[in-house]
C-alpha positions in Angstrom: 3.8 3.9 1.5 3.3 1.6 4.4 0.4 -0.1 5.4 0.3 -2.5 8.1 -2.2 -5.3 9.1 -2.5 -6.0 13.1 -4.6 -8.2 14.8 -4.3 -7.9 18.7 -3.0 -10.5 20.6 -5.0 -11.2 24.0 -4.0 -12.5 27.5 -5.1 -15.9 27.4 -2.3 -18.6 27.8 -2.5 -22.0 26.2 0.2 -24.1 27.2 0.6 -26.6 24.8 0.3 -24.3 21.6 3.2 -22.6 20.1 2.0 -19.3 18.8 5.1 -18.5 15.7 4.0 -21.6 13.7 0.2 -20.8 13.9 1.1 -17.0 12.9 3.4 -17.9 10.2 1.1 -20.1 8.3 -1.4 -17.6 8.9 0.6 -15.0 7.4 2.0 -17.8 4.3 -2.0 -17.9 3.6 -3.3 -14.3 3.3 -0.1 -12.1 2.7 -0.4 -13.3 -1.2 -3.9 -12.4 -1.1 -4.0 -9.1 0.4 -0.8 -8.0 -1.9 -2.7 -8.8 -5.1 -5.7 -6.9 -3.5 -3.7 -3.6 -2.9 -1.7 -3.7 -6.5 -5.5 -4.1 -8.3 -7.0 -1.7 -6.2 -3.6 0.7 -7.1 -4.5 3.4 -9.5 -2.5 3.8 -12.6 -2.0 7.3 -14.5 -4.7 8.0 -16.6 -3.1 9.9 -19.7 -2.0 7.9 -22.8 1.4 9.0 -22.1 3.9 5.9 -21.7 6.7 7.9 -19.6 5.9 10.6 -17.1 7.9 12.9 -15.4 11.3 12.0 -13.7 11.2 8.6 -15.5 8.2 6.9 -14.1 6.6 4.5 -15.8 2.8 3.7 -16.1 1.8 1.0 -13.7 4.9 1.8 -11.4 3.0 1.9 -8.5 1.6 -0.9 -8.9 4.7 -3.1 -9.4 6.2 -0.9 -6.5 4.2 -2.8 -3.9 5.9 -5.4 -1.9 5.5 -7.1 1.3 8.5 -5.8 3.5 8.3 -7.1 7.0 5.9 -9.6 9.3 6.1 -9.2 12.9 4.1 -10.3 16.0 3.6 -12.7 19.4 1.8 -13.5 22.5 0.7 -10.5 23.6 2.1 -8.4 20.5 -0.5 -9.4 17.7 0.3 -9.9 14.2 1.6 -7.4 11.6 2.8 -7.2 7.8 4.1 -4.6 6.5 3.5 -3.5 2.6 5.8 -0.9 1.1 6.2 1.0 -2.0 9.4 3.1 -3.0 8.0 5.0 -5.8 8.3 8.2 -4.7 5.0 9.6 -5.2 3.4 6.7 -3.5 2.7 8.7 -0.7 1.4 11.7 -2.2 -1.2 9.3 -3.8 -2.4 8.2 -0.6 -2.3 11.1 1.8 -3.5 13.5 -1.2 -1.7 17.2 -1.9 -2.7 20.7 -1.1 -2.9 23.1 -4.3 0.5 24.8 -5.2 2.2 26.5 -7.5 4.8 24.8 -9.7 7.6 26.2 -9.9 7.5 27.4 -6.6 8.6 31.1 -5.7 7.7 32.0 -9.4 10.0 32.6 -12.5 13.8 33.0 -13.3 16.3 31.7 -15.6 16.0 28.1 -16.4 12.6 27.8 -14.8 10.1 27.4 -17.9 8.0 24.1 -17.5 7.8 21.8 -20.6 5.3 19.0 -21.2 3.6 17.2 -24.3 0.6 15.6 -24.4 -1.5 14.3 -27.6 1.6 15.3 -29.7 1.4 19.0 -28.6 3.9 20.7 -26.8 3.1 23.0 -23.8 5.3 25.8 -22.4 4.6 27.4 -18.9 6.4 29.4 -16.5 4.4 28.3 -14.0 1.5 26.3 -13.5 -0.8 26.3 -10.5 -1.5 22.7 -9.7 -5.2 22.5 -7.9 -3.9 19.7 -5.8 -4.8 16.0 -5.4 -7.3 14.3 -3.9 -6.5 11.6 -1.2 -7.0 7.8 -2.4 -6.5 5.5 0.2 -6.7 2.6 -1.9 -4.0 0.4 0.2 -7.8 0.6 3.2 -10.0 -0.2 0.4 -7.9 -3.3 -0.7 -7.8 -5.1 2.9 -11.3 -4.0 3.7 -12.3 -6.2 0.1 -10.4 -8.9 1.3 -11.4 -8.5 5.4 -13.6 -11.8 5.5 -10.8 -14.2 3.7 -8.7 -12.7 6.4 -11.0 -13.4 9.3 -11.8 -17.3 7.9 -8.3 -17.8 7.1 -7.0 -17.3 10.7 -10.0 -19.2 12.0 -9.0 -22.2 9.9 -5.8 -21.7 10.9 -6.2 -21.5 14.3 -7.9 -24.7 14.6 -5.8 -26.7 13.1 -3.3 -25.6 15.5 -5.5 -25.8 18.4 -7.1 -29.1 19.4 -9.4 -28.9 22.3 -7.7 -31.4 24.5 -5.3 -28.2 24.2 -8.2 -26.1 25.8 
């Protein structure tokens, strides 16, 4: 999972004002911010069941979430980058189309086991309806979208005086 935060740099020159200083204090303020804001806005899995499949924990997404890279400059704009390396990460954002688990059908060694509520389920194959897209990582930095745009407005004027101007 990758989401990325970019605000376009224009062509106007300013002589006296160094750009990386403004942008890294800028991106010191909000990058907290808008991290906390896509972890709560993360969903979690919403069975009672601790452990799910291939050793995920509940609330692994979540935790997942980390800011990865900033970048940016005159001319370039600014960017963070927030990743995730749970690998279902991106199947929660993008959604999936319905398919059939085990795909190709049944053969030795193929019958699906689960349990859920103390009950044990046995399947050679499921059909899986598919899931819907939840683009929570959009929802997150469009909740926090005004702290952003006051917090590089502050910023900016503290960097820029207008004798600078």
């Amino acid at each position: 999972m990758s989401i990325q935060i970019k605000v376009e740099g224009g062509k106007v020159s300013f002589p006296r004002w160094v750009f990386k200083p403004m942008a890294a204090t800028w991106r010191s303020r909000i990058a907290p911010v808008v991290l906390d804001a896509i972890r709560a806005e993360a969903p979690e899995y919403k069975y009672d069941d601790t452990v799910l499949s291939r050793g995920q924990v509940k609330g692994d997404l979540k935790k997942s979430i980390k800011l990865d890279s900033v970048g940016g400059g005159v001319g370039k704009g600014i960017s963070m980058v927030f990743v995730s390396d749970v690998p279902y990460a991106k199947y929660v954002i993008s959604g999936t189309r319905g398919h059939e688990i085990p795909k190709g059908g049944s053969g030795a060694g193929k019958i699906l086991h689960w349990e859920r509520g103390g009950e044990h389920f046995y399947r050679r194959s499921v059909q899986h309806p598919g899931t819907t897209a939840n683009d929570f990582p959009r929802r997150a930095v469009d909740k926090v979208q005004p702290f952003i745009r006051r917090t590089l407005t502050l910023t900016v004027s503290e960097y820029i005086k207008p004798e600078q101007l």
